[in-house]
C-alpha positions, 0 to 999 in steps of 0.5 A: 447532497446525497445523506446517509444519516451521518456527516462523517461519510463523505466524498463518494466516488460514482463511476458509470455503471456499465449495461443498466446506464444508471449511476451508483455512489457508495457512502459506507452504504450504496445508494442508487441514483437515477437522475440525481435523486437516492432511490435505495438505501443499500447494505454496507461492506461486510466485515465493517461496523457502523463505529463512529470514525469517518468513513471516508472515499467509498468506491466500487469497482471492478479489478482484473483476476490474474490467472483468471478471465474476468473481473471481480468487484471490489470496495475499497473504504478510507477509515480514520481512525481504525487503520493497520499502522494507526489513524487513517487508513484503507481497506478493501472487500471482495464481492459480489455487486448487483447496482445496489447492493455490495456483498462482501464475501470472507471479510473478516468479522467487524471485530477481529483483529486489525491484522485479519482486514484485507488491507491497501497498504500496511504503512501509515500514509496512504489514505483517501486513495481513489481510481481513475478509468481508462488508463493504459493496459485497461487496469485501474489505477489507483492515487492516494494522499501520502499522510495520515490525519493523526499527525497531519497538521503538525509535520514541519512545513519545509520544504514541503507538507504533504504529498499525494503517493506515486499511482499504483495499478491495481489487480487481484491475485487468484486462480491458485492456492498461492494466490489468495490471502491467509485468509482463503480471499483473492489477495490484493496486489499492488504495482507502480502504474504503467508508464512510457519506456524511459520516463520512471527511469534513466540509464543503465542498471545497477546491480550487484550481488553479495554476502553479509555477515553480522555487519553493514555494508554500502552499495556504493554509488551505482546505488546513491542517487535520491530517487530510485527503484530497486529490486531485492532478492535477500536469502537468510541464512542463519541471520536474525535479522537483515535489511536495509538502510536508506539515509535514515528508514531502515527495512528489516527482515526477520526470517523466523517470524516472517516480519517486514517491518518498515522503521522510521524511527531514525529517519528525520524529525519525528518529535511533532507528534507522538502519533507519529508511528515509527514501526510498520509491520506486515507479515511475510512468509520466504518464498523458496527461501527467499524474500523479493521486494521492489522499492520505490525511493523518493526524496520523502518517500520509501514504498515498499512492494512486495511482488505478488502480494501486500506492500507497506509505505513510508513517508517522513522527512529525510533526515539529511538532504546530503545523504544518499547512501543505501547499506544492507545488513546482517545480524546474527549470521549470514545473509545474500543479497542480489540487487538491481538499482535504476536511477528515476528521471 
């Protein structure tokens, strides 16, 4: 057993370090392994304390730069508690890695705000994630446990207590000004893993274009099943808030602050514990006036990836089996909607 001086580091993820054949284990700080034994004791992420919560599943990596040649190394470190949504959470780093020591570069100060950290997910329910090498297209992709150790051991049990998310692929945004953080640093962007032609979905499209003023209107059922991705390209125009409805979690958008907030408050039992937060929150500035979202809906599950940049996720139980009804709304003035709906297999 490898120690660090603190038993709540655990799991360490230890990939081949490629041209110098030795292996590495991050533990909050790097450790050098040569045959099995810790030669170095290495320096810690930047931009992270040493605070007394678990740090939990430290890995690094390399990711592909779009808009760039190469790859740049990354950490990525579950920390519970400390998370953006509250309790467990993930973040990451950007820099420079030498097989030993990881140097973050524009990692935002162990005391800033939470909103300032580079996050995987703004959600509450994505943590402990970790990689898997060699997958189609040669980019990483990434598998997370879909809960949240505030509230963890007392969800209900039926039909099921939790769950492991769907894989992402991972890849940084860079090589122009649209291309990084708010805070200068390659933006992190998150996508549904690759997979063969007709697997994630079945049959034709969807879709459906429309306008909404201070009400709700549903889809339809083109757009009722229990499982499916869809695409939303929502335009505001004069509204306060718009969004929409999924059997219960309700995605909303406020345009003048630029808000994306993912609310479960309604969307099944909640009451098991009051760390059960309702409301995830991320900022997201309209792009050509527009806001573009990808959402992946499960029967427990709600993901929301926005293209290019940060997501949030979702999980609860689902309010009522029964309902598979998706609505889009409107408050305070009008909103467009352009929609693309696929049936998952």
């Amino acid at each position: 057993m490898l120690r660090v001086g603190w038993s709540q580091r655990r799991h360490p993820v230890a990939p081949r370090q490629e041209g110098c054949g030795k292996f590495f284990k991050t533990c909050a700080r790097l450790l050098r392994v040569d045959d099995g034994d810790p030669s170095t004791r290495c320096t810690g992420p930047g931009g992270t304390r040493e605070i007394r919560t678990l740090w939990e599943m430290p890995e690094v990596l390399e990711v592909p730069v779009e808009g760039m040649d190469g790859r740049r190394w990354v950490k990525l470190l579950s920390i519970n508690p400390g998370g953006i949504a509250g309790g467990s959470g993930l973040q990451y780093f950007t820099g420079e890695f030498d097989g030993v020591t990881f140097r973050a570069q524009g990692a935002a100060g162990p005391e800033a705000p939470l909103q300032d950290h580079q996050w995987v997910d703004y959600g509450a329910d994505f943590y402990a994630a970790t990689t898997i090498s060699g997958a189609p297209g040669g980019k990483p992709v990434l598998f997370g446990w879909m809960g949240n150790w505030d509230y963890a051991q007392k969800m209900p049990t039926t039909p099921w207590r939790r769950a492991m998310a769907i894989p992402r692929e991972l890849t940084l945004s860079g090589g122009s000004s649209n291309g990084n953080d708010d805070g200068g640093r390659p933006a992190w962007r998150s996508s549904i893993a690759s997979v063969p032609a007709g697997v994630l979905s079945s049959g034709a499209a969807s879709e459906r274009q429309l306008t909404v003023a201070d009400e709700s209107k549903p889809l339809g059922e083109d757009f009722s099943s229990r499982s499916r991705l869809l695409d939303v390209e929502l335009t505001p125009d004069g509204a306060a808030e718009a969004g929409i409805e999924l059997r219960g979690p309700k995605i909303r958008y406020q345009a003048q602050s630029g808000a994306l907030t993912v609310d479960r408050s309604a969307a099944g039992t909640s009451d098991f514990s009051d760390k059960f937060s309702p409301y995830h929150e991320v900022s997201v500035p309209l792009a050509d006036e527009k806001l573009k979202l990808r959402l992946l809906i499960a029967t427990s599950s709600v993901v929301v990836f926005r293209p290019r940049k940060r997501h949030c996720c979702h999980r609860s139980p689902p309010a009522d089996w029964s309902n598979t009804d998706t609505s889009v709304f409107s408050e305070g003035g009008k909103t467009g909607f352009t929609l693309t709906g696929r049936k998952l297999a």
